[in-house]
TITORGU-274941 format. One record per residue: residue in three letters; residue number from 1; chain; y, z, x of N, C-alpha, C in turn. Coordinates in nm, 4 decimals. Example, Ala and Ser with C-alpha at 12.3 -4.5 7.8 and 13.67 -1.06 7.14 Angstrom:
// TITORGU-274941
code: ALA pos: 1 unit: A n.north: -0.5690 n.up: 0.7800 n.east: 1.3190 ca.north: -0.4500 ca.up: 0.7800 ca.east: 1.2300 c.north: -0.3300 c.up: 0.7800 c.east: 1.3200
code: SER pos: 2 unit: A n.north: -0.2250 n.up: 0.7080 n.east: 1.2850 ca.north: -0.1060 ca.up: 0.7140 ca.east: 1.3670 c.north: 0.0030 c.up: 0.7870 c.east: 1.2900
// end
This chain:
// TITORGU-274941
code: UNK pos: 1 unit: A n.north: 10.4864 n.up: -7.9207 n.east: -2.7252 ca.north: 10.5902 ca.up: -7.9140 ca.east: -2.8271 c.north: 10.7222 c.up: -7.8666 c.east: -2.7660
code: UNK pos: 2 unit: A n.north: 10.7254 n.up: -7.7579 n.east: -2.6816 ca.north: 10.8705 ca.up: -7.7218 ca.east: -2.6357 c.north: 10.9092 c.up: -7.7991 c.east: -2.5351
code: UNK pos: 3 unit: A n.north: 10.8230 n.up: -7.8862 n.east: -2.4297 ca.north: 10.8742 ca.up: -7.9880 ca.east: -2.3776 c.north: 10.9432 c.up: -8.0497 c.east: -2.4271
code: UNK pos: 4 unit: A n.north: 10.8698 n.up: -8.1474 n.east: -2.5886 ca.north: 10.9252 ca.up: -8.2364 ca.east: -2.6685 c.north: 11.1013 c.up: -8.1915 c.east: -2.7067
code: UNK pos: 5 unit: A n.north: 11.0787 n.up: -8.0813 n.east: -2.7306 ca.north: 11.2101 ca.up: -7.9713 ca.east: -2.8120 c.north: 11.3339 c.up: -7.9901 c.east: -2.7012
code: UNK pos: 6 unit: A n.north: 11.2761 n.up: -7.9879 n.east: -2.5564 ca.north: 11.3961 ca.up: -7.9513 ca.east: -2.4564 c.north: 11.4648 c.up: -8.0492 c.east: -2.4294
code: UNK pos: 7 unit: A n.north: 11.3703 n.up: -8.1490 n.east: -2.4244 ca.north: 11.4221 ca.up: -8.3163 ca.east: -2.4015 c.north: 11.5233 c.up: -8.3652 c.east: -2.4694
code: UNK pos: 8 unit: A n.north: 11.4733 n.up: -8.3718 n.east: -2.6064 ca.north: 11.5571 ca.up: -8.4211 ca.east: -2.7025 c.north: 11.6603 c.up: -8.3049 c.east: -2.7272
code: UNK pos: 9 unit: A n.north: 11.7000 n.up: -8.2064 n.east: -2.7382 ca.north: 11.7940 ca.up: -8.1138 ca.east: -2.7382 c.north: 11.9046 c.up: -8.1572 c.east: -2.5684
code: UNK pos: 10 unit: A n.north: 11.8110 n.up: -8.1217 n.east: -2.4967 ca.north: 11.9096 ca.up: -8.1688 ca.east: -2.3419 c.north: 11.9360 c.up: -8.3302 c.east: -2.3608
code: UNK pos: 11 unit: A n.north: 11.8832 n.up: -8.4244 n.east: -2.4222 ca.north: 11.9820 ca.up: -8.5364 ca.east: -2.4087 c.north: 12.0859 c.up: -8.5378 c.east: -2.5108
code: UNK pos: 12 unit: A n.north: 12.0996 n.up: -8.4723 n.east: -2.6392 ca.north: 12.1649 ca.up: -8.4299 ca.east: -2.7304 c.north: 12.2745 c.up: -8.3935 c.east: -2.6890
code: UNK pos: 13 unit: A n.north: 12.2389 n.up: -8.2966 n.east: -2.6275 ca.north: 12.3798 ca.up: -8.2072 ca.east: -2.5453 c.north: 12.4505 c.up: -8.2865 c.east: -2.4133
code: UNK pos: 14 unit: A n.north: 12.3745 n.up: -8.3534 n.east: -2.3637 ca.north: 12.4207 ca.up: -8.4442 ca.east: -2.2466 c.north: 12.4915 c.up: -8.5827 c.east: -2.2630
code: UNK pos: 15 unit: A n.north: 12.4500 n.up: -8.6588 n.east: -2.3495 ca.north: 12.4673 ca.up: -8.7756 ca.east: -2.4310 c.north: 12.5648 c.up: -8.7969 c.east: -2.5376
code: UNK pos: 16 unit: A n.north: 12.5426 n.up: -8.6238 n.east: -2.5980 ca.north: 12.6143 ca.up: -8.6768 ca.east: -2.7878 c.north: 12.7280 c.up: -8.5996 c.east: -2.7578
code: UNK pos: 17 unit: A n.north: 12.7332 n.up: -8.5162 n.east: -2.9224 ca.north: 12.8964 ca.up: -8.4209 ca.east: -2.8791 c.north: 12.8395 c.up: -8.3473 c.east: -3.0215
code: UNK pos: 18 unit: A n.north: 12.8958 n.up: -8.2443 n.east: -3.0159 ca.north: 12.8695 ca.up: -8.1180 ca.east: -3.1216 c.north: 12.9030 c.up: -8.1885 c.east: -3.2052
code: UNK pos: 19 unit: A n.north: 12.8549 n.up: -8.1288 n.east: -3.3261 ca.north: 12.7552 ca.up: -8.0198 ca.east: -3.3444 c.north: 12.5987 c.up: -8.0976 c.east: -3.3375
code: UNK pos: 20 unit: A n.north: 12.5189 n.up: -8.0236 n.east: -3.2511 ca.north: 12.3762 ca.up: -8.0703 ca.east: -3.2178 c.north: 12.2887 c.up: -7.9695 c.east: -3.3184
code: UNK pos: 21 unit: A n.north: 12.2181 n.up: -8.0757 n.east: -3.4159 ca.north: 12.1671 ca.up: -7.9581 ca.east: -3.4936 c.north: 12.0130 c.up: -8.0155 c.east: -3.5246
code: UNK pos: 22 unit: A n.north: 11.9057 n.up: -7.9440 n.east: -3.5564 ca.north: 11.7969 ca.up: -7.9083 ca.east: -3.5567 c.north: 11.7599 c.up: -7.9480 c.east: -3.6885
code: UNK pos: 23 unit: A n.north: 11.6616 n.up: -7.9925 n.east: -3.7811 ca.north: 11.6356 ca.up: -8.0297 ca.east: -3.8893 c.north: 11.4896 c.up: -8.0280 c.east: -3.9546
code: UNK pos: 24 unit: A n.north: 11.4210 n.up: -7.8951 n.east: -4.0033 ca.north: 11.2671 ca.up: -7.9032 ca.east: -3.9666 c.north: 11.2268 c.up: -7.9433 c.east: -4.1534
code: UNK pos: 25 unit: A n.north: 11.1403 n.up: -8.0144 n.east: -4.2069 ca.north: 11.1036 ca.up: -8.0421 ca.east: -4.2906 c.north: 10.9139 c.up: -8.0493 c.east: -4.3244
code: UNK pos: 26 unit: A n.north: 10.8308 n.up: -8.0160 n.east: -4.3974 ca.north: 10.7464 ca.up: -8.0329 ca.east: -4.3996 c.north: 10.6601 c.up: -8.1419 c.east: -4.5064
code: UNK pos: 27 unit: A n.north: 10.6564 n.up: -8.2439 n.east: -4.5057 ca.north: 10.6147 ca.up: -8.3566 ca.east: -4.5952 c.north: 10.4693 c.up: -8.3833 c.east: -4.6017
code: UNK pos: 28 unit: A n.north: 10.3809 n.up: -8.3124 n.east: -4.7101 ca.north: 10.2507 ca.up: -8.3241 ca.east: -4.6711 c.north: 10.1500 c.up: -8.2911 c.east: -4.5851
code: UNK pos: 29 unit: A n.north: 10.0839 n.up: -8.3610 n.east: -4.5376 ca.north: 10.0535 ca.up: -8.3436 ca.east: -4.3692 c.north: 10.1169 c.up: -8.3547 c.east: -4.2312
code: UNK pos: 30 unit: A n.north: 10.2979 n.up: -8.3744 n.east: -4.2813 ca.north: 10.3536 ca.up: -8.4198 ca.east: -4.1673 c.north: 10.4724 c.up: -8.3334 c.east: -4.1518
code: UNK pos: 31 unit: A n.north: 10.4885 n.up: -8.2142 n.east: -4.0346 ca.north: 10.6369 ca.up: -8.2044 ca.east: -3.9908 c.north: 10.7255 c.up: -8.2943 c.east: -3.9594
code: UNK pos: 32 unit: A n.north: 10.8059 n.up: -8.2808 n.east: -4.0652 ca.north: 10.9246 ca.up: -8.3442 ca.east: -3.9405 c.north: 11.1082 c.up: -8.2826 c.east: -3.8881
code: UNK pos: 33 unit: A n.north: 11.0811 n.up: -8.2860 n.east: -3.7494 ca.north: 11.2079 ca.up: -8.2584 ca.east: -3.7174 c.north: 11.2662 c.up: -8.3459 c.east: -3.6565
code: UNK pos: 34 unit: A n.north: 11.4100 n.up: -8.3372 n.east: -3.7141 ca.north: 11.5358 ca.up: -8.4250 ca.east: -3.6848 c.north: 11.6109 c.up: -8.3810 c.east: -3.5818
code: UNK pos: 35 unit: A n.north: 11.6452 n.up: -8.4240 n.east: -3.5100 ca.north: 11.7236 ca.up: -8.3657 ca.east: -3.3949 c.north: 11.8395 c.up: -8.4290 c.east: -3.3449
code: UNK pos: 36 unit: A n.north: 11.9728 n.up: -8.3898 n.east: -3.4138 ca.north: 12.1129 ca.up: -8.5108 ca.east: -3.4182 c.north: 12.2313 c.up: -8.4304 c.east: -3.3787
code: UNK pos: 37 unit: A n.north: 12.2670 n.up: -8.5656 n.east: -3.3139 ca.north: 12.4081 ca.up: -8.5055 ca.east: -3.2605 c.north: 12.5170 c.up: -8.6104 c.east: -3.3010
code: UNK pos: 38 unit: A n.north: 12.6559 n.up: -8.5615 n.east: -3.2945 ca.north: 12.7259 ca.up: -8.6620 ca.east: -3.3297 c.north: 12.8373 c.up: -8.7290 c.east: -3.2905
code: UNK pos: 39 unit: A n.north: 12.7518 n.up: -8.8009 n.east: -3.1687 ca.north: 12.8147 ca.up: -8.8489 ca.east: -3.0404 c.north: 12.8157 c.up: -9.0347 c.east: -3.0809
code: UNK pos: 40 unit: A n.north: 12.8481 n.up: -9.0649 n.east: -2.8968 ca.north: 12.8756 ca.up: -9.2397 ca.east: -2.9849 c.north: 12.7300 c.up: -9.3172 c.east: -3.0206
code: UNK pos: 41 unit: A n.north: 12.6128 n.up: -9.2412 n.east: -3.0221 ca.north: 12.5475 ca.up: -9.3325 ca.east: -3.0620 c.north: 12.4160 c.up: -9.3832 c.east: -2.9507
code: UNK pos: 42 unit: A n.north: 12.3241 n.up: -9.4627 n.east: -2.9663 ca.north: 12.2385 ca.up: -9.5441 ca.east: -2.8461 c.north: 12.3441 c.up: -9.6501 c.east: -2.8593
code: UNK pos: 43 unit: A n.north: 12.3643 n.up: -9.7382 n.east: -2.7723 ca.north: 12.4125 ca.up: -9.9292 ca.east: -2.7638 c.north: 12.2643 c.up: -10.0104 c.east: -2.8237
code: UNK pos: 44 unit: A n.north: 12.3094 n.up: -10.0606 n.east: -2.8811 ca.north: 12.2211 ca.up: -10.1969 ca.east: -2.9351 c.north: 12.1385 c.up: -10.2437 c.east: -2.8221
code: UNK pos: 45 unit: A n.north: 12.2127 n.up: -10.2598 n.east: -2.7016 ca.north: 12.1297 ca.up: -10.3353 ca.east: -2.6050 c.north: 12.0014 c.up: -10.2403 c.east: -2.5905
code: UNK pos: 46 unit: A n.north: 11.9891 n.up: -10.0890 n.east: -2.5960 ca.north: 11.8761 ca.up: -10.0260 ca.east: -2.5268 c.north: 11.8081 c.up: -9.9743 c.east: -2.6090
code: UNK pos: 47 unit: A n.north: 11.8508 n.up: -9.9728 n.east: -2.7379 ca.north: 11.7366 ca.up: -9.9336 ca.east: -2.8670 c.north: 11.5900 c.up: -9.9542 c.east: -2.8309
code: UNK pos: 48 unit: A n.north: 11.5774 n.up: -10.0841 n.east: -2.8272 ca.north: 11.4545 ca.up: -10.1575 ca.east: -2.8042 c.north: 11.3691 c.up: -10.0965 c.east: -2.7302
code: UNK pos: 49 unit: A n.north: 11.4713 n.up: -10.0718 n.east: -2.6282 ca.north: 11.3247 ca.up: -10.0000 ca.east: -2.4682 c.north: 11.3594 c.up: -9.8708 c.east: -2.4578
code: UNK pos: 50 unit: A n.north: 11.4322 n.up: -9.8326 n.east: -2.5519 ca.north: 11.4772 ca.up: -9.6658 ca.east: -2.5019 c.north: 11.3637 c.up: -9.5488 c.east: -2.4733
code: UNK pos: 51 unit: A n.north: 11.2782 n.up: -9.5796 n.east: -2.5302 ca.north: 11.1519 ca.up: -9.5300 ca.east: -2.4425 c.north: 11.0500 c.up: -9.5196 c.east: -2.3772
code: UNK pos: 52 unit: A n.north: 11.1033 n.up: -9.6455 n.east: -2.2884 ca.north: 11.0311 ca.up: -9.6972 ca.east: -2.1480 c.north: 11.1232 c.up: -9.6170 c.east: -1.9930
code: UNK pos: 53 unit: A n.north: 11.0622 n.up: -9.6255 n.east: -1.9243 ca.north: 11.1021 ca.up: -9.5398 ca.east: -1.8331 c.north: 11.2240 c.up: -9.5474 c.east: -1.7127
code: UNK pos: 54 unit: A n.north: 11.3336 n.up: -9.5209 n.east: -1.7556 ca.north: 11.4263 ca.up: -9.5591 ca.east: -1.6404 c.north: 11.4873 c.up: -9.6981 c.east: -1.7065
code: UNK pos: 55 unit: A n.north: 11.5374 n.up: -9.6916 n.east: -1.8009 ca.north: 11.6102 ca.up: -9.7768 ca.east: -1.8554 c.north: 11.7756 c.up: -9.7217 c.east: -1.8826
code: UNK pos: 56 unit: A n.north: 11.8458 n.up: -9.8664 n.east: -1.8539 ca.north: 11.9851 ca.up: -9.7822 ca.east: -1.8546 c.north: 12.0623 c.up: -9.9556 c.east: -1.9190
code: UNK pos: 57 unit: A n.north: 12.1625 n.up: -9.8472 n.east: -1.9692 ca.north: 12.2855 ca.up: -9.9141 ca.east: -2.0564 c.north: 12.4176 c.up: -9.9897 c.east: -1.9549
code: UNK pos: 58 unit: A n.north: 12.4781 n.up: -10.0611 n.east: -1.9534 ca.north: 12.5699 ca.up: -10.1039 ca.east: -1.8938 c.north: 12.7074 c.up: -10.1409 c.east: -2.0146
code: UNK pos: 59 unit: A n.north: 12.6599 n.up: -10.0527 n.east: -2.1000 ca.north: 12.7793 ca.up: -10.1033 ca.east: -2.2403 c.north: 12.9116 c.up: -10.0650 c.east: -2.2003
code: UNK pos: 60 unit: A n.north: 13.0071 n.up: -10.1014 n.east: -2.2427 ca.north: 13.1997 ca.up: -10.0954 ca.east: -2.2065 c.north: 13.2418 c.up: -9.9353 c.east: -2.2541
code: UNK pos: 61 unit: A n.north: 13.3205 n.up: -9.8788 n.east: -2.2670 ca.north: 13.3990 ca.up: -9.8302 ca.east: -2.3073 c.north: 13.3556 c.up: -9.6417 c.east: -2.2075
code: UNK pos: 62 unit: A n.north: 13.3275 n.up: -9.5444 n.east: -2.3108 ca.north: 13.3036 ca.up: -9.4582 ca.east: -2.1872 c.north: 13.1720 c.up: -9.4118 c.east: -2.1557
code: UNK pos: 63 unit: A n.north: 13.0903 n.up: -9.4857 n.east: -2.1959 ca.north: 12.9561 ca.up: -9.4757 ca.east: -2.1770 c.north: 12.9606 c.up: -9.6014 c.east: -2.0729
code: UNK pos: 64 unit: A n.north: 12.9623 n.up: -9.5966 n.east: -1.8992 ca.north: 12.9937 ca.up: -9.6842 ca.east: -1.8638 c.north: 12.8521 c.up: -9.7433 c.east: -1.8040
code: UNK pos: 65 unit: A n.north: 12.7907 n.up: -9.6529 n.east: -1.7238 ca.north: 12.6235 ca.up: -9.6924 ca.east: -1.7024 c.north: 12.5407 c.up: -9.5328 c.east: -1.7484
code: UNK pos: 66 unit: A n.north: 12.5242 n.up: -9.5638 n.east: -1.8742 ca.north: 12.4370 ca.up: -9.4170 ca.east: -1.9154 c.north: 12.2714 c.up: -9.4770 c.east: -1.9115
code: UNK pos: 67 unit: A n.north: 12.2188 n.up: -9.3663 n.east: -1.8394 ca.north: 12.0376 ca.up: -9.4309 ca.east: -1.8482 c.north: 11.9907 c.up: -9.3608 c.east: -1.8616
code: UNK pos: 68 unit: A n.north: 11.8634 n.up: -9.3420 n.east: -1.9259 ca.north: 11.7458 ca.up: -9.2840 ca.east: -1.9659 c.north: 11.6198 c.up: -9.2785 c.east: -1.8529
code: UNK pos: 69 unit: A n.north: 11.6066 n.up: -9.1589 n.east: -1.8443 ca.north: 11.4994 ca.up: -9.1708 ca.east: -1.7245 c.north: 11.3622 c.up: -9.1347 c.east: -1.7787
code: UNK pos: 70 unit: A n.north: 11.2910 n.up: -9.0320 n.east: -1.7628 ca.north: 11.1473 ca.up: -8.9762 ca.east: -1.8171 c.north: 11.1498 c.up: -8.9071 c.east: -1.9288
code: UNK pos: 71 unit: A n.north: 11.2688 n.up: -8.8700 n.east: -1.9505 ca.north: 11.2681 ca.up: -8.7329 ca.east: -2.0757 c.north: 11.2108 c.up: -8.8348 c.east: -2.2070
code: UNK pos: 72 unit: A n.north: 11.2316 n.up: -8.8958 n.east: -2.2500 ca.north: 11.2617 ca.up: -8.9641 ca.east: -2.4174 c.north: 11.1245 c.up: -9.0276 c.east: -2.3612
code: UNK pos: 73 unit: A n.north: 11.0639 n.up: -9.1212 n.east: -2.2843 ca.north: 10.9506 ca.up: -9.1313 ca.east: -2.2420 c.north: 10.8071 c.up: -9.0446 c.east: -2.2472
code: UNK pos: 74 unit: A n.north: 10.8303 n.up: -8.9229 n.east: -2.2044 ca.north: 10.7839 ca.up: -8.8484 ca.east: -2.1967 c.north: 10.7349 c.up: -8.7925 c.east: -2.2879
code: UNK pos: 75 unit: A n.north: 10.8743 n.up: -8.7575 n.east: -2.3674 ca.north: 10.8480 ca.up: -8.6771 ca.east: -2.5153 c.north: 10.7335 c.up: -8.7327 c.east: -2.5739
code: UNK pos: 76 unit: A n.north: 10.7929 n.up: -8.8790 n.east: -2.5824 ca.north: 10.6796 ca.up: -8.9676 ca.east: -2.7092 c.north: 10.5602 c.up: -8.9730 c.east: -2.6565
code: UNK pos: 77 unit: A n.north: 10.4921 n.up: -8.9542 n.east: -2.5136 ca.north: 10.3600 ca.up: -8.9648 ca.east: -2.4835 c.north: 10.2910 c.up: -8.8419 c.east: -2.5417
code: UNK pos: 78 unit: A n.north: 10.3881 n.up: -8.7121 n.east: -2.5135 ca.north: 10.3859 ca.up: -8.5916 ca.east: -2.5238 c.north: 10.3451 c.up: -8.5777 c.east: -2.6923
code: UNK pos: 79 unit: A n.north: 10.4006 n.up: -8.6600 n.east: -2.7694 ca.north: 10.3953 ca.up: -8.6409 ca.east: -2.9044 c.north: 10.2554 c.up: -8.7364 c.east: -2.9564
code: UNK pos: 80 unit: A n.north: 10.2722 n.up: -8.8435 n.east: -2.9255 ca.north: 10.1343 ca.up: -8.9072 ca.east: -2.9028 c.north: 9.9868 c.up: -8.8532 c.east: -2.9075
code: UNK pos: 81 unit: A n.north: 10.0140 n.up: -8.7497 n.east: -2.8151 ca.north: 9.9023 ca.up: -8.7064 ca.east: -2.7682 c.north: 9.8928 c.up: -8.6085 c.east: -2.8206
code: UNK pos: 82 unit: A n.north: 9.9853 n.up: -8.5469 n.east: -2.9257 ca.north: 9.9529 ca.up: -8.4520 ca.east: -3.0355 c.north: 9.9100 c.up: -8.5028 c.east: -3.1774
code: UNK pos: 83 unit: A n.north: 9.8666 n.up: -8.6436 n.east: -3.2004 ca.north: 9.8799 ca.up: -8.7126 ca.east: -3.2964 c.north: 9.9969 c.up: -8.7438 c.east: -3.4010
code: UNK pos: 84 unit: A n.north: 10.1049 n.up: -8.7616 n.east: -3.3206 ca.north: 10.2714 ca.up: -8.7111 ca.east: -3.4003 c.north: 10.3104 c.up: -8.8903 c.east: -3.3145
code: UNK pos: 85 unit: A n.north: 10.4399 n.up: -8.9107 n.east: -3.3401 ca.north: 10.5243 ca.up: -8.9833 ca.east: -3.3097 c.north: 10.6577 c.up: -8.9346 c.east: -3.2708
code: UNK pos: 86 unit: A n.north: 10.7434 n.up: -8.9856 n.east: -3.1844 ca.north: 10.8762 ca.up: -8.9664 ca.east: -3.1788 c.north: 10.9498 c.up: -9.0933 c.east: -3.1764
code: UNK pos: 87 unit: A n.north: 11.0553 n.up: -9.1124 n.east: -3.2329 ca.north: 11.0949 ca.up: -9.1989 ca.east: -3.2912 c.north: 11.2878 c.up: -9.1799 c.east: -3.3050
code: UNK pos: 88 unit: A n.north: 11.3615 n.up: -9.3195 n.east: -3.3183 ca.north: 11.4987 ca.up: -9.2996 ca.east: -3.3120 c.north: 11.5534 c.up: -9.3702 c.east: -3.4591
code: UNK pos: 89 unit: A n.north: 11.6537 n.up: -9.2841 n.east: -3.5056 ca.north: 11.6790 ca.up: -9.2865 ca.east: -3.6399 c.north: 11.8377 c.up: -9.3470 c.east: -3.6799
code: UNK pos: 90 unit: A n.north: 11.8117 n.up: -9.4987 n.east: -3.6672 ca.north: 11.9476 ca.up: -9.5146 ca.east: -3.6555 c.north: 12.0660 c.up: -9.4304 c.east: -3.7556
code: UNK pos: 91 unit: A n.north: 12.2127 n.up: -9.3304 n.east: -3.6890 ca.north: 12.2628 ca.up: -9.2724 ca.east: -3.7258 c.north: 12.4391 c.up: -9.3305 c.east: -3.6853
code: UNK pos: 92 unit: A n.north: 12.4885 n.up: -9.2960 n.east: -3.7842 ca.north: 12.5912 ca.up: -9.3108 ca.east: -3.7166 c.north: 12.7428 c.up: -9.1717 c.east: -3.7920
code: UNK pos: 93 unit: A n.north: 12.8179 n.up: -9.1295 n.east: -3.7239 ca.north: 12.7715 ca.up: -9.1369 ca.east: -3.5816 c.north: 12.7091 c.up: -9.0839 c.east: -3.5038
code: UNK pos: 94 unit: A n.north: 12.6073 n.up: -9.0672 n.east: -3.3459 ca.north: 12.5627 ca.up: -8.9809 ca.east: -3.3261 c.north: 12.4119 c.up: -9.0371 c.east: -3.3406
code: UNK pos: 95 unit: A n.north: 12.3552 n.up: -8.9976 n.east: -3.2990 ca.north: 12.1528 ca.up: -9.0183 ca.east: -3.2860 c.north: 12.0978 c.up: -8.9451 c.east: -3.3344
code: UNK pos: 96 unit: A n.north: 11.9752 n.up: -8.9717 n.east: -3.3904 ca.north: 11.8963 ca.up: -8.8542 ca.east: -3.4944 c.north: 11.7557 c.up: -8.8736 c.east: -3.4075
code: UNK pos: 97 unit: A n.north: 11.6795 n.up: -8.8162 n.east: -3.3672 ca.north: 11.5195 ca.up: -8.8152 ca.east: -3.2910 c.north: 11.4318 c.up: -8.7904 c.east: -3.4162
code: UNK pos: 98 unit: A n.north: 11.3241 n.up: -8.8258 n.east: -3.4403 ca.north: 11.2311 ca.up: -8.7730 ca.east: -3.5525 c.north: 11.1589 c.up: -8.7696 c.east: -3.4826
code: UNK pos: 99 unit: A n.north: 11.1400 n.up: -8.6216 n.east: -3.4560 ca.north: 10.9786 ca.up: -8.6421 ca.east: -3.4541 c.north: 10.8965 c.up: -8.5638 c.east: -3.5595
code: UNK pos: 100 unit: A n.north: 10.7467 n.up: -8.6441 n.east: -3.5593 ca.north: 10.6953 ca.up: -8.6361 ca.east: -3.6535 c.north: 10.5692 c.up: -8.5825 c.east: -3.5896
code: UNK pos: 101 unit: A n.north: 10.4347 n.up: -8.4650 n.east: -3.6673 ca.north: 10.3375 ca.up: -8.4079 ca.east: -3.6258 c.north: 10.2670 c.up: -8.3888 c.east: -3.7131
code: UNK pos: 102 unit: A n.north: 10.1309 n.up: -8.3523 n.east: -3.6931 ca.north: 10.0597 ca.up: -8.3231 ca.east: -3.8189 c.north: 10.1150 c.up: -8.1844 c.east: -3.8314
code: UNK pos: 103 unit: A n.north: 10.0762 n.up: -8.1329 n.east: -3.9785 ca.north: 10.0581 ca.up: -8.0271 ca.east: -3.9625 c.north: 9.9579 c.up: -7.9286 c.east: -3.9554
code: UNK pos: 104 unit: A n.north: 9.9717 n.up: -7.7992 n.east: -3.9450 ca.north: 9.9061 ca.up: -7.7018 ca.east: -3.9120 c.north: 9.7798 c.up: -7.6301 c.east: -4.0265
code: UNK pos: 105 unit: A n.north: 9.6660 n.up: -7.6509 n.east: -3.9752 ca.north: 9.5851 ca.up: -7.6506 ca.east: -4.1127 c.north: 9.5919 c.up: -7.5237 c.east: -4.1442
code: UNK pos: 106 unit: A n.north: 9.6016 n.up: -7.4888 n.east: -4.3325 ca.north: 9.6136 ca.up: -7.3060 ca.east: -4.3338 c.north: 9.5248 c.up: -7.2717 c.east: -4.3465
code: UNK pos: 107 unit: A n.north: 9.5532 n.up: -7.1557 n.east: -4.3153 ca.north: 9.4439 ca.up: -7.0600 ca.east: -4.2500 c.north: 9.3686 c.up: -6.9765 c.east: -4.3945
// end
């Protein structure tokens, strides 16, 4: 889980532009946290594979070659394997991460 947390927070902060904010919700059996910043956005071209490994953007303006390496990859195996998903929420402006988990059975 704090892997998942650092990833998506460090590309937030690396990628987007303040304010980077945190969003925890509990729906049933499912957490979910939002994790958005409100920067320019993913490009259309890399939506698709944005979480395959070492994929990168070549879009115009000042995002000139931005790429994605293991982190966003990672996360989602990472989340996977908690029975959760991570997932990209088209936002504009700015990127939203969901991830999603079971939750915690009470005690």
């Amino acid at each position: 889980f704090e892997q998942i947390i650092s990833n998506l927070l460090a590309n937030a902060l690396r990628y987007g532009r303040p304010p980077v904010m945190v969003d925890i919700a509990e729906t049933g059996p499912v957490v979910e946290i939002r994790v958005r910043d409100r920067g320019p956005g993913v490009p259309d071209d890399l939506r698709a594979r944005l979480f395959e490994r070492f994929e990168l953007s070549e879009e115009a303006g000042d995002r000139i070659q931005q790429g994605f390496g293991l982190g966003l990859s990672v996360a989602r195996d990472l989340a996977r394997a908690q029975g959760g998903e991570l997932s990209l929420e088209v936002a504009s402006p700015g990127a939203t991460f969901l991830l999603a988990l079971p939750a915690a059975a009470a005690a």
